[in-house]
N, C-alpha and C positions, 0 to 999 in steps of 0.2 A: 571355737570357731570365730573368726575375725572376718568380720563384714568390710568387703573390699566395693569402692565407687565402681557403678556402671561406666565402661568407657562410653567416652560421646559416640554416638552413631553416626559419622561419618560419611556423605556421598560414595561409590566408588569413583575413584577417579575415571574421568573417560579412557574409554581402551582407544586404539589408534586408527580405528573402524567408525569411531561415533562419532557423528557431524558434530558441527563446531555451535557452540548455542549463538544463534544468530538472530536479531530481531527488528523488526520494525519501528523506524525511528519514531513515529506515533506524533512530533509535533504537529499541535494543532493550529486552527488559524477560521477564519471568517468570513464567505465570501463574501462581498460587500453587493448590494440592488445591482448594480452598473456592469457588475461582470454577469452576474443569472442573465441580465437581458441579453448580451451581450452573447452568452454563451447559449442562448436560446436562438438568436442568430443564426452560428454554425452548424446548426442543425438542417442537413439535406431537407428533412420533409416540410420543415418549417410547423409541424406542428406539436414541438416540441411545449409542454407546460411548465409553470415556474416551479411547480411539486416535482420536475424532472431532473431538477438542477440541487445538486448536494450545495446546502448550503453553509455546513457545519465541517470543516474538512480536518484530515488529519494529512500528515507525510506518510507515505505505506514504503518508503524506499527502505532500503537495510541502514539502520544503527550505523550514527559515526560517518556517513557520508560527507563528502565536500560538497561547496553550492550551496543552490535553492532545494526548497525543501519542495513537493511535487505532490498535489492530493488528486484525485478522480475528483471533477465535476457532472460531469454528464454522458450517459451511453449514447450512443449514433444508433438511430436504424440502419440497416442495409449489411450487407456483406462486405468486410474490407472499409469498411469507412470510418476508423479506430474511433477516438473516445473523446472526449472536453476535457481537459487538464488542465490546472492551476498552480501556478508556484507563487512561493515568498521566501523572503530572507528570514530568518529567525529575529522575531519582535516586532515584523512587518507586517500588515494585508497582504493579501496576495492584489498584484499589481495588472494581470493578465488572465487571459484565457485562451491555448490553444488547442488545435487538431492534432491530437498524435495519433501513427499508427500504434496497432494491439499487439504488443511481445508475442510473437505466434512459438512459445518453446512449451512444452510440456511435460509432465514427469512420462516418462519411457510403460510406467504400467497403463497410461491413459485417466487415470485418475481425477489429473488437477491440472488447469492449464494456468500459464503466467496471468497475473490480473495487471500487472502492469504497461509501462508503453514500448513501444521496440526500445532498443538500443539502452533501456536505462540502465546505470549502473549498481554493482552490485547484485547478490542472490536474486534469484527468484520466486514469486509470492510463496508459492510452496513449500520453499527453504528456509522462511524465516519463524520465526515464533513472533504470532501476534493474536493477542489479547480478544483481539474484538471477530478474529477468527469464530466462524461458528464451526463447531466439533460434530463428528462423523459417531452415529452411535453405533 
């Protein structure tokens, strides 16, 4: 009897059904005092707190984008009154802070809605694979 090597154990390759592994570019960045204040500003009710404002941000856009990279700073109260947003250049500060409105798309079962801003490009929060995702038990 001659011992023959395990073949490697292989992925199956995607069938032509299986979404495309897609993921969230993840770069990170800083916000700097001047933009929290700043971004605490934009806030309707004004009584927005500096514990309100992300001050540690990442890119949440899909892997491989063009541009500035775009992290969530601050939720808005109210209905329709989207979000605080930040971008930088890669090896930048983020230089700004705007008002976007809130991607109103969501997955067809009701599930997951975009966490992203209208119009941004690329997938959908939903669609990508990201890390810091918290998992459904």
């Amino acid at each position: 009897m001659t011992d023959h090597p395990t073949p490697p154990n292989y992925p199956d390759p995607p069938g032509p059904l299986d979404p495309p592994d897609r993921r969230v570019c993840g770069d990170r960045a800083h916000l700097p005092t001047r933009l929290v204040l700043l971004a605490l500003r934009l806030a309707p009710s004004r009584e927005g707190q500096r514990e309100d404002v992300q001050r540690e941000l990442r890119c949440v856009m899909e892997e491989a984008h063009a541009g500035a990279h775009h992290g969530f700073a601050m939720e808005l109260d109210g209905v329709d009154t989207g979000s605080v947003w930040t971008r930088w250049l890669a090896g930048e500060e983020p230089g700004d802070v705007v008002v976007l409105a809130d991607c109103n798309a969501a997955r067809a079962d009701g599930m997951d809605a975009c966490g992203e801003f209208a119009g941004h490009p690329g997938a959908h929060s939903w669609e990508l694979d990201d890390p810091w995702r918290a998992t459904r038990a």
